[in-house]
C-alpha positions in Angstrom: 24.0 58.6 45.5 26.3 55.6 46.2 26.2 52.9 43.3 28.0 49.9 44.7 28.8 47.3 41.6 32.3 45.5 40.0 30.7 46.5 36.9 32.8 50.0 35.9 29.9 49.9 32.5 27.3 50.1 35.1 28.4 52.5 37.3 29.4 54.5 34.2 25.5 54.3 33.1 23.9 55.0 36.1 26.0 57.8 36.7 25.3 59.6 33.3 21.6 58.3 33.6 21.3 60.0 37.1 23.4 63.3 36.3 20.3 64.1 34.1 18.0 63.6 36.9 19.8 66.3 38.7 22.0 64.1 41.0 25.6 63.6 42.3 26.8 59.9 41.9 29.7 58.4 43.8 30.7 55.1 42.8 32.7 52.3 44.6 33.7 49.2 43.3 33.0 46.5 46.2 31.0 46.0 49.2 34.7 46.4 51.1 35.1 49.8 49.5 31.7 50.9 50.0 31.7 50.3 53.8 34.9 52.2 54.0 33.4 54.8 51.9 30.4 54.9 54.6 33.0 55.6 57.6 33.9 59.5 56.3 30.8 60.3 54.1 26.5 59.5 53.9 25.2 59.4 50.8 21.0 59.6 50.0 20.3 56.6 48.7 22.6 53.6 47.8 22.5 51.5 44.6 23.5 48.2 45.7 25.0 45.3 43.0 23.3 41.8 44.6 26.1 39.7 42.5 29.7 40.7 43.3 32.6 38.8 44.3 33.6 38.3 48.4 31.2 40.6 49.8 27.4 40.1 48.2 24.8 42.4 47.9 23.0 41.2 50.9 25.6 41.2 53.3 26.6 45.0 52.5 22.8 45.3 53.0 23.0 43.5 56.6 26.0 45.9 57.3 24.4 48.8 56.4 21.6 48.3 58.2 22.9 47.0 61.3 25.3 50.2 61.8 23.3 53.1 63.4 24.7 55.9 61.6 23.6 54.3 58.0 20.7 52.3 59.0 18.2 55.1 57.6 20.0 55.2 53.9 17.8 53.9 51.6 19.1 51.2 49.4 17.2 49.7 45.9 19.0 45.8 45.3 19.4 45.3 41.7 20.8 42.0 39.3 21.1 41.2 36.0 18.4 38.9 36.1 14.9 39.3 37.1 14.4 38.8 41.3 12.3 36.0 41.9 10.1 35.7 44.8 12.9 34.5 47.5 15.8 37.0 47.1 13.4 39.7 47.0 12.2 38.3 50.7 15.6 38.1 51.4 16.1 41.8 50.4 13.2 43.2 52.7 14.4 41.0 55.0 17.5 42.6 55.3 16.5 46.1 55.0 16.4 47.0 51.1 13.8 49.6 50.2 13.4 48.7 46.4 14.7 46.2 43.8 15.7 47.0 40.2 16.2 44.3 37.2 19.0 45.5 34.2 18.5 47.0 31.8 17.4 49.8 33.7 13.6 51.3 32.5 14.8 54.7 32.8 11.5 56.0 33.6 10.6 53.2 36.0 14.3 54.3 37.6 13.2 57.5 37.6 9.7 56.8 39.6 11.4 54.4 42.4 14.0 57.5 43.3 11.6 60.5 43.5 9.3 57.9 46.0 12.2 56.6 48.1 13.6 60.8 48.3 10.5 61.8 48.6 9.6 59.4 51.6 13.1 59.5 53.3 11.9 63.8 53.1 8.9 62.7 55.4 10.9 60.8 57.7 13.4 63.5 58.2 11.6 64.2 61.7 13.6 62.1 63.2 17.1 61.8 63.9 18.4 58.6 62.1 20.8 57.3 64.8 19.0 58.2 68.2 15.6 57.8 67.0 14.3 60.9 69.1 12.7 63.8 67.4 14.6 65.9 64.7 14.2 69.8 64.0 10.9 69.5 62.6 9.5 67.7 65.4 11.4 70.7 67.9 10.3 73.5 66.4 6.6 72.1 66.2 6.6 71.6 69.8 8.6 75.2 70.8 5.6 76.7 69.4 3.1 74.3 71.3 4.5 75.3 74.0 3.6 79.2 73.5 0.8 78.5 73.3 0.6 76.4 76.7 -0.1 78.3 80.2 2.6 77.9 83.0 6.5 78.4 83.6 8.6 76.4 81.3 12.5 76.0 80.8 13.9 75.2 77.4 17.4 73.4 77.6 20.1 73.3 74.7 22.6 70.8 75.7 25.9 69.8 74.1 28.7 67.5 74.4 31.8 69.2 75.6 35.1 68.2 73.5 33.2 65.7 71.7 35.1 66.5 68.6 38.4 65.5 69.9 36.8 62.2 71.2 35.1 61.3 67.4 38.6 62.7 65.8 40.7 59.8 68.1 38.5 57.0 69.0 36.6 57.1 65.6 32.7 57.6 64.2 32.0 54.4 65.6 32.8 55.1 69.5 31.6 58.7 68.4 28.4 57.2 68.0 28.5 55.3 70.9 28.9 58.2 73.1 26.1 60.0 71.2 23.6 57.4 72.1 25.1 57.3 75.9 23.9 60.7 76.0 20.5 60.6 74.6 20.0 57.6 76.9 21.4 59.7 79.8 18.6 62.8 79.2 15.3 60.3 78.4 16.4 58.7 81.8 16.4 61.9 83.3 13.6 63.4 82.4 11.2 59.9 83.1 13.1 59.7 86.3 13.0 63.4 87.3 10.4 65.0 84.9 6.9 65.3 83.8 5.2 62.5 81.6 4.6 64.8 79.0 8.4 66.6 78.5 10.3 66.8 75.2 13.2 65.4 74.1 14.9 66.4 70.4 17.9 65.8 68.6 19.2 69.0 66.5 22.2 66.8 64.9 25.7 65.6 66.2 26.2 65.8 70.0 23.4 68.8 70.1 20.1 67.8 72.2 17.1 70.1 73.3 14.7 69.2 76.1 11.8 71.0 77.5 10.6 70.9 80.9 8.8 72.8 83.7 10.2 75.2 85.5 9.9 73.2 88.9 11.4 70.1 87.8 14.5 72.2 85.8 16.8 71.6 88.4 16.3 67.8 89.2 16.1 66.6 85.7 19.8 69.0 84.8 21.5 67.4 88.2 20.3 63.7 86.8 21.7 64.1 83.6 25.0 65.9 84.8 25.7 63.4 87.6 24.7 60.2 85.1 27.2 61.6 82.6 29.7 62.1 84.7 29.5 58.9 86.0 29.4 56.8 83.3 31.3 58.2 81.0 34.6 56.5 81.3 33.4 53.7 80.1 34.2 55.0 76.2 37.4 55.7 77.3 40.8 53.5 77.2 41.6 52.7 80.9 45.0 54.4 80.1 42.9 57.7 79.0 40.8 58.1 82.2 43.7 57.5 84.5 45.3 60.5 82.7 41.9 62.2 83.2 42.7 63.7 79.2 43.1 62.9 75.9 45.8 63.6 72.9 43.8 64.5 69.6 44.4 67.7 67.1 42.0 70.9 67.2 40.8 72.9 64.3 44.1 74.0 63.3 45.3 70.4 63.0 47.8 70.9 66.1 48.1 68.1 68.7 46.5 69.3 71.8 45.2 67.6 75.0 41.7 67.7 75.8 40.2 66.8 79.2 37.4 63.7 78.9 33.8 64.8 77.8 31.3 66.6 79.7 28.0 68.0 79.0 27.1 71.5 79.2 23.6 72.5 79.5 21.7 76.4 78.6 18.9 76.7 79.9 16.0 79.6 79.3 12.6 79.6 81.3 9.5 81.8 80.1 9.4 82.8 84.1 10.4 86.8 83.2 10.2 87.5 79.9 8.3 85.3 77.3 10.3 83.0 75.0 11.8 84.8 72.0 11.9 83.7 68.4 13.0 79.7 68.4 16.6 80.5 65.7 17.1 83.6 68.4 17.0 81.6 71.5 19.3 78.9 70.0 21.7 81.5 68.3 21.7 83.3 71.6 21.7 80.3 74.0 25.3 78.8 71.9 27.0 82.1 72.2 26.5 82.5 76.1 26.8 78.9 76.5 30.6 78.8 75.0 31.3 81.9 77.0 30.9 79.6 80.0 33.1 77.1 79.0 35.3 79.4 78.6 35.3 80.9 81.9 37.9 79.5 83.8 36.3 79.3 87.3 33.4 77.2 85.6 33.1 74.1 87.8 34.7 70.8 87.0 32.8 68.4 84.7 29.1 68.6 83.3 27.3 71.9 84.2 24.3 73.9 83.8 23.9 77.8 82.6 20.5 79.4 83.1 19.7 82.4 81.2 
């Protein structure tokens, strides 16, 4: 939990009031310093001081809400003083989930968290930033589709060298591309698919789509083509006319990486029947990065069928 207030009393209170509740408080002492705070970590809830100095409580609401990767935070407005009938408009107006008065009731505190976790729990099926189904909503529809007659093809795709991109250009263009991409495979598949295919988003640059068998093919060579295509447009114009970027890998050495790709798995039910949903992923990764690795793979986005 992130409790934004100039108040160091405050945040001292909540945070020993909420440590016996059973939760970790991280507390930041501006509206500037919680933004920043935002960029490198998402907390669960935020806490959110209406009176503070420069930035107010409503605009750190406004920019919290407007930013894709926080939008889905939940945040509870609070003031010393009891909220009359027009901030609190002003608060749902804005976005705010719940409004506290101090003094905190600490049972009445208590109450508002365990609804707003326990309501944030039943939205979890969907992926905060693209909107499109989480791993609840996947793994619900894998087994639907057992249990449907006819040749189907589940497809794990990723972003190639994503991490390099994020790690230079930042969370924001990182999320930028993120949302290019789910844009790229709903296009697809309503362009190239069948009404009723599926679209989810595990997390990060990690998308699954079902389809038939028969339309496998058209909706991969949509997607790969679009990417391709478009791609460059998250890029400096210096960047794609070097056709690479300059960013450190996971040992923290500089390194060039060519522009991002996508790589698509794809399995079908046409031989064997699907195995075990955490199998077929597990199994799906591990010959997926083999083919990246293989250094006759073509150039740019590609597809692997298993």
């Amino acid at each position: 939990i992130l409790v934004v207030d100039d108040d160091q009393s405050v945040v001292s209170y909540l945070e020993f009031l909420l440590s016996i509740y059973g939760y970790a408080m991280e507390g930041a002492a501006s509206g500037e310093e919680a933004l920043k705070k935002l960029e490198s970590s998402l907390p669960d809830l935020i806490f959110l001081d209406l009176m503070m100095p420069k930035m107010s409580g409503y605009t750190v609401c406004r920019c919290i809400r407007s930013n894709p990767r926080t939008s889905a935070i939940p945040v509870i407005l609070y003031t010393a003083s009891r909220i009359g009938p027009e901030e609190k408009a002003k608060g749902i107006e804005l976005g705010a989930d719940d409004f506290l008065s101090k003094p905190f009731n600490t049972q009445e505190l208590k109450a508002r968290l365990d609804r707003l976790f326990k309501r944030r729990a039943e939205d979890m099926g969907y992926n905060p930033l693209t909107k499109l189904p989480g791993n609840l909503f996947i793994e619900k529809e894998f087994k639907n589709c057992l249990n449907k007659k006819g040749f189907f093809a589940f497809c794990y795709l990723d972003i190639d060298n994503f991490k390099a991109y994020n790690d230079l250009y930042g969370f924001k263009k990182g999320d930028d591309a993120i949302l290019f991409t789910a844009d790229v495979v709903k296009k697809a598949i309503t362009e190239a698919g069948n009404p009723d295919d599926f679209i989810g988003h595990i997390g990060g640059d990690d998308f699954i789509f079902i389809t038939t068998v028969n339309k496998l093919d058209a909706v991969c060579e949509h997607i790969t083509k679009r990417f391709d295509k478009l791609v460059f447009q998250y890029y400096d114009e210096e960047d794609v006319k070097k056709g690479y970027i300059t960013s450190r890998d996971r040992e923290d050495k500089l390194k060039n990486f060519p522009l991002m790709t996508v790589s698509i798995g794809a399995l079908t039910n046409e031989k064997n029947p699907f195995p075990p949903l955490s199998a077929m992923v597990e199994r799906m990764t591990e010959l997926k990065s083999k083919a990246k690795k293989d250094p006759n793979r073509p150039k740019g986005s590609f597809v692997v069928k298993f």
